[in-house]
C-alpha positions in Angstrom: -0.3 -110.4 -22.2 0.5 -114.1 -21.2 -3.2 -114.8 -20.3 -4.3 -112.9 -23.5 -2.2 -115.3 -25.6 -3.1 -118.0 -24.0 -7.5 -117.6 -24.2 -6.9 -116.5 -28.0 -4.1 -118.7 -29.1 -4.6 -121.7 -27.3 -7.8 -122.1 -25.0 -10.2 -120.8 -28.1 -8.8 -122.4 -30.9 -8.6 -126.0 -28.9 -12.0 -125.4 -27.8 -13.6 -124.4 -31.5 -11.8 -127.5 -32.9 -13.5 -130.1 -30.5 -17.2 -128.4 -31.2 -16.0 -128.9 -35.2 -14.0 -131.8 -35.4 -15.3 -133.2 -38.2 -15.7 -130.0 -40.6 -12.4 -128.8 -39.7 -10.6 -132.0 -40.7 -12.4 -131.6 -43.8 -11.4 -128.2 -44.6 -7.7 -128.7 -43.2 -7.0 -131.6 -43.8 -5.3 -130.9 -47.5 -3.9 -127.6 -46.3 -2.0 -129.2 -43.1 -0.7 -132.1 -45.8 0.8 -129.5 -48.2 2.6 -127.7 -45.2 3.6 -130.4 -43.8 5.4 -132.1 -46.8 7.1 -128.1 -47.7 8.3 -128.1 -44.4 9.3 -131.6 -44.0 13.1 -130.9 -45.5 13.2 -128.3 -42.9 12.0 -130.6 -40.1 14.7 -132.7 -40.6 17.6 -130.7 -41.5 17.2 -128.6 -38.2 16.7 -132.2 -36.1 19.8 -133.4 -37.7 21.6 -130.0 -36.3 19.8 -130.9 -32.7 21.7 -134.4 -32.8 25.0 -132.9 -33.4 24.9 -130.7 -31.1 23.3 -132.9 -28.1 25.6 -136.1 -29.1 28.6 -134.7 -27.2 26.3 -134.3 -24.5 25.8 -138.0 -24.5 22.2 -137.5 -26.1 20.4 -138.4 -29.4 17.3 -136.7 -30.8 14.7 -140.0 -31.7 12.6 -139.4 -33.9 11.0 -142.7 -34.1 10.0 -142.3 -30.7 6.2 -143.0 -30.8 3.7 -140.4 -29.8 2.0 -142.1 -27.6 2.9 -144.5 -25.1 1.1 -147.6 -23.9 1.2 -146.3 -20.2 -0.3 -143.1 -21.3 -3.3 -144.8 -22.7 -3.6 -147.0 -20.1 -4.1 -143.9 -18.6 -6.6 -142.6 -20.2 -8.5 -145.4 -20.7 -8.7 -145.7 -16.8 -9.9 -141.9 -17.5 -12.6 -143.1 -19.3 -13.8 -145.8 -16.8 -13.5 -143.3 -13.8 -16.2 -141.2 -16.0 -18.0 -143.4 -17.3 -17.3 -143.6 -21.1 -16.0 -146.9 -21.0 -17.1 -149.7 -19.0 -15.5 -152.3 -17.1 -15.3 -154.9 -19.7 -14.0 -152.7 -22.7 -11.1 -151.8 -20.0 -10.4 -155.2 -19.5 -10.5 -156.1 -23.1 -8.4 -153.2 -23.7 -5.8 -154.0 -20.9 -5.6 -157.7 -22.2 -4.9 -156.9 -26.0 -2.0 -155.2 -24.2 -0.9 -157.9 -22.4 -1.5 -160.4 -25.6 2.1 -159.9 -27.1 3.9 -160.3 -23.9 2.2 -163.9 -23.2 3.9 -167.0 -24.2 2.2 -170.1 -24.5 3.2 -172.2 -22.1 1.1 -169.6 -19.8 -2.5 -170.2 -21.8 -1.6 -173.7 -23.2 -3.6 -176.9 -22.6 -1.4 -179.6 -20.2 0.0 -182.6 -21.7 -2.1 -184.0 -18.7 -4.9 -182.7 -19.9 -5.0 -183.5 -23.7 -6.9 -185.8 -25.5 -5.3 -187.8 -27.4 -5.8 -190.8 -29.6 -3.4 -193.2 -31.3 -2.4 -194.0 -34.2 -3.9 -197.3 -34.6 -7.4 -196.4 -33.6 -10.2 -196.9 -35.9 -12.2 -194.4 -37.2 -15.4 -195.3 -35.2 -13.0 -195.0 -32.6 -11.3 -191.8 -32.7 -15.4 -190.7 -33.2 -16.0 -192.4 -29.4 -13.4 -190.6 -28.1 -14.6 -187.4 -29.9 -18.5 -187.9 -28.9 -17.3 -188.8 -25.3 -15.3 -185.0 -24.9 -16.7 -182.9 -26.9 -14.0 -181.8 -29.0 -14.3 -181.6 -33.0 -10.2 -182.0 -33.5 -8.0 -184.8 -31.5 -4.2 -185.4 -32.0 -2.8 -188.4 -32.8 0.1 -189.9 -31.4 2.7 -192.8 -32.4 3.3 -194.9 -29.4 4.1 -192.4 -27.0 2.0 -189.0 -26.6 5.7 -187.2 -27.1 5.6 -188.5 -30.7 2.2 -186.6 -32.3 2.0 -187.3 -35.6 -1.1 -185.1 -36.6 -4.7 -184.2 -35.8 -8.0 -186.3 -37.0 -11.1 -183.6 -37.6 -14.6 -184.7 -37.1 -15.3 -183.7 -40.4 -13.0 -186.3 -42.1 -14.2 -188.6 -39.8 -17.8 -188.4 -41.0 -17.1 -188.6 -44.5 -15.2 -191.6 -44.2 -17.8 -193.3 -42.1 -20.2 -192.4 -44.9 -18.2 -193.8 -47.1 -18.3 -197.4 -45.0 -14.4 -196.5 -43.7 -15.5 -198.4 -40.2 -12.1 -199.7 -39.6 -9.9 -197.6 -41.2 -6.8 -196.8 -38.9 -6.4 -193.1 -37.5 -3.3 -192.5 -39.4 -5.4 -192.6 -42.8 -7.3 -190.1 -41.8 -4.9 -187.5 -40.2 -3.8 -184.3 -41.1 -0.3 -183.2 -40.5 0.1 -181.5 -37.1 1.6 -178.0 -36.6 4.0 -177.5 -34.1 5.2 -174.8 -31.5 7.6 -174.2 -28.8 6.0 -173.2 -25.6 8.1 -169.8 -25.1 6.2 -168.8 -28.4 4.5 -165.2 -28.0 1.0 -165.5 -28.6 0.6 -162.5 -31.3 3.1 -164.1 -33.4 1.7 -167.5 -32.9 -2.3 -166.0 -33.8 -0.6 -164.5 -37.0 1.1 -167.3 -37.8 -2.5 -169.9 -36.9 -4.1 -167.7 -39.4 -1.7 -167.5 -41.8 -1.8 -171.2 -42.2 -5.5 -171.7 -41.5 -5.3 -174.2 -38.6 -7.1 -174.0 -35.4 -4.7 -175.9 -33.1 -1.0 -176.4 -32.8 0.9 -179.0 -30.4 3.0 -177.1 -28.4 6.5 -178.7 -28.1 9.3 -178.3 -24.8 12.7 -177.4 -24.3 13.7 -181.0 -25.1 10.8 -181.7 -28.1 8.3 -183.5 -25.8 5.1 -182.6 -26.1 3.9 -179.9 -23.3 0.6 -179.6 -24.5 -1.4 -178.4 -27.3 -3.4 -174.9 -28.1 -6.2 -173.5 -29.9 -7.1 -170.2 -31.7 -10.1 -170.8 -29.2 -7.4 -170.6 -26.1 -5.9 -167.0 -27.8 -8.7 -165.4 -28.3 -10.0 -166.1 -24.9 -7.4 -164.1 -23.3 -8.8 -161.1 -25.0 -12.6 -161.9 -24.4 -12.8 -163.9 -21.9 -13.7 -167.7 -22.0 -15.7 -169.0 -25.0 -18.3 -171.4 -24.1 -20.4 -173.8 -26.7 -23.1 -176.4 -26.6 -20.7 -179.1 -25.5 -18.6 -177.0 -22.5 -19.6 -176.9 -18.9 -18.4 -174.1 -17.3 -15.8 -174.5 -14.5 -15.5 -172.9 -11.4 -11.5 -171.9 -11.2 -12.2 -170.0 -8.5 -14.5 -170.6 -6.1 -14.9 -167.5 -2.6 -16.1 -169.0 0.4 -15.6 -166.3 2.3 -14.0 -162.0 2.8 -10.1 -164.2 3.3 -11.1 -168.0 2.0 -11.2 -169.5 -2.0 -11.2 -172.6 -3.2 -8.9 -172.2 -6.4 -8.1 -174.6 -8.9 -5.1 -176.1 -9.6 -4.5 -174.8 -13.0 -5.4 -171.0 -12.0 -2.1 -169.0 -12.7 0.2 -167.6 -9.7 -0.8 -163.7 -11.2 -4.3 -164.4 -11.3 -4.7 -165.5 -7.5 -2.7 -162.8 -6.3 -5.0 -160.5 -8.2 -8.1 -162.2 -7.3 -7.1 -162.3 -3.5 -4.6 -159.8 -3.1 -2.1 -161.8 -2.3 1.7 -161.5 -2.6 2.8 -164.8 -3.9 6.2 -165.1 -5.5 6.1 -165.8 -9.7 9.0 -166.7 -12.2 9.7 -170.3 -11.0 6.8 -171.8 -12.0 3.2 -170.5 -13.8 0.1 -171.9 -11.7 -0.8 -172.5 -8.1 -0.2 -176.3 -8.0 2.9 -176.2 -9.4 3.5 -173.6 -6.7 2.8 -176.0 -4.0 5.0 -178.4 -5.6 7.9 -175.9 -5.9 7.5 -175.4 -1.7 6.7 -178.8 -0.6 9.2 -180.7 -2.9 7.1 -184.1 -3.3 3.9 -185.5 -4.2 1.9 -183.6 -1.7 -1.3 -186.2 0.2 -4.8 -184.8 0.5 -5.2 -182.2 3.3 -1.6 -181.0 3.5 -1.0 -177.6 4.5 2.1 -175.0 3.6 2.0 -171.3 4.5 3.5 -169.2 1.8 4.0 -165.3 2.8 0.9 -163.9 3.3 -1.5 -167.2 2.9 -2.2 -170.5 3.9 -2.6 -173.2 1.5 -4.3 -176.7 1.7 -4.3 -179.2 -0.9 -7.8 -180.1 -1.1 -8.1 -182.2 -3.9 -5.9 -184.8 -6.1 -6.1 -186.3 -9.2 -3.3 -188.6 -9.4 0.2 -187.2 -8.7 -1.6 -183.4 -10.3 -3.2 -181.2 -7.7 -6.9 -180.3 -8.9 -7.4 -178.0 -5.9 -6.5 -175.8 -2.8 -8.0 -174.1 -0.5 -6.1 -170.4 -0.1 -6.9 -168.8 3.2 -5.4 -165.0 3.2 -3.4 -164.4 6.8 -3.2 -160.4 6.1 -5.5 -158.0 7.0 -5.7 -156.6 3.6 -9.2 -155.9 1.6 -12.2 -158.4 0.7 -11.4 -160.6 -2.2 -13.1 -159.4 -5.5 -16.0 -161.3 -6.8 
């Protein structure tokens, strides 16, 4: 009787309804609304009787509990890798939309050491030097001190004020107002909130309202895709295999993404990328060719650029498997 019940009431219809998705939703679809909104007072009356009784019991019925989970289609979007429905990419892309809302800024943002920047005072063919020389279309502009940005000069205003003969006119005549954000920020809210306002970069601000750096809608969506390259960008290498236990990383490359990359076991919290690793274990400016050993790996400062280490060379100590490509 069980197996009877289950072939015609369960295996059969499930089956019929996959072959006829479409036509069934068609002729259902109405039917399955009317029932559900007859029944709904029902629905609820009887769930309400379930929470009084379980609450004693120290329980609660939810009923905004959601459906589905976001482990469960993880899972299943791994499913559909393993056979071949989705490929690699998609369950990358996938994986990092999930990740998108638990990022903060400070984790994708561009270092203060690394921003361009011009000041107030600079002309307008100057500010178009600087923008020629690094290939960016938008540059912030400071007061004094790069901790005091008072707004952003786009190449567009530039060139209609060099058409109109505006050689010499300061940057500060030219700029837009700046848009600020603090660098715990997550980065879904701060992509609603970039095109909300229509504005492609914001100056991300510290703990104390120094400047930490700045970010672009270029920098978000690159965390979904991948990295965006145009005319002007030369690719770099972050990471760089020499050979099955060897890389030469970058300094900027994130704690999370070397110990993915290399299948390491490096400690995160403290601090977000692998130089300021190093600095956390060697606690001063480190000189070129200076070694630590850090769990599982060996790390050499390879490379400096200033008092900022540009990069390392990471040699794994554990027999564990190749590094990925």
């Amino acid at each position: 009787m069980t197996v009877a019940l289950l072939i015609v009431g369960e295996i059969t219809p499930k089956t019929f309804a996959a072959k006829h998705a479409d036509r069934l939703a068609l002729w259902l679809g109405r039917p399955v609304a009317w029932v559900a909104a007859a029944l709904g007072p029902v629905i609820r009356i009887l769930s309400l009787i379930s929470d009084l009784l379980v609450r004693p019991l120290g329980g609660r019925v939810n009923l905004a509990s959601p459906l589905v989970t976001e482990e469960e289609i993880r899972l299943l979007v791994r499913m559909g890798e393993e056979e071949g429905v989705i490929e690699a990419d998609e369950r990358q892309m996938i994986h990092s939309i999930f990740e998108f809302g638990d990022t903060v800024v400070r984790e994708v943002m561009v270092p203060r050491i690394d921003m361009v920047c011009v000041e107030d005072t600079t002309t307008v063919d100057g500010v178009l030097r600087v923008i020629l020389e690094e290939g960016h279309s938008r540059v912030p502009v400071y007061h004094e001190t790069i901790d005091q940005i008072v707004g952003v000069v786009h190449v567009k205003d530039l060139l209609s004020h060099i058409k109109a003969g505006h050689h010499a006119l300061p940057a500060r005549e030219v700029m837009r107002p700046a848009y600020f954000v603090p660098e715990s920020k997550r980065l879904d809210d701060l992509f609603r909130e970039m095109r909300r306002k229509r504005t492609q970069m914001a100056i991300v601000v510290d703990e104390y309202g120094g400047t930490a750096g700045l970010v672009t809608v270029e920098d978000l969506l690159e965390e979904i895709v991948g990295p965006i390259l145009d005319e002007y960008d030369v690719e770099e290498k972050l990471f760089e295999t020499v050979d099955e236990h060897t890389a030469i990383v970058d300094g900027r490359l994130s704690i999370e993404e070397v110990n993915e990359l290399m299948n390491l076991d490096l400690p995160t919290g403290e601090v977000d990328t692998i130089g300021g690793f190093v600095y956390s274990l060697l606690g001063h400016v480190p000189a070129q060719g200076e070694k630590i050993t850090a769990r599982d790996a060996e790390i050499v400062v390879e490379k400096l650029e200033g008092h900022r280490i540009a990069r390392v060379r990471i040699s794994r100590l554990a027999p564990v498997p190749p590094l990925r490509s």
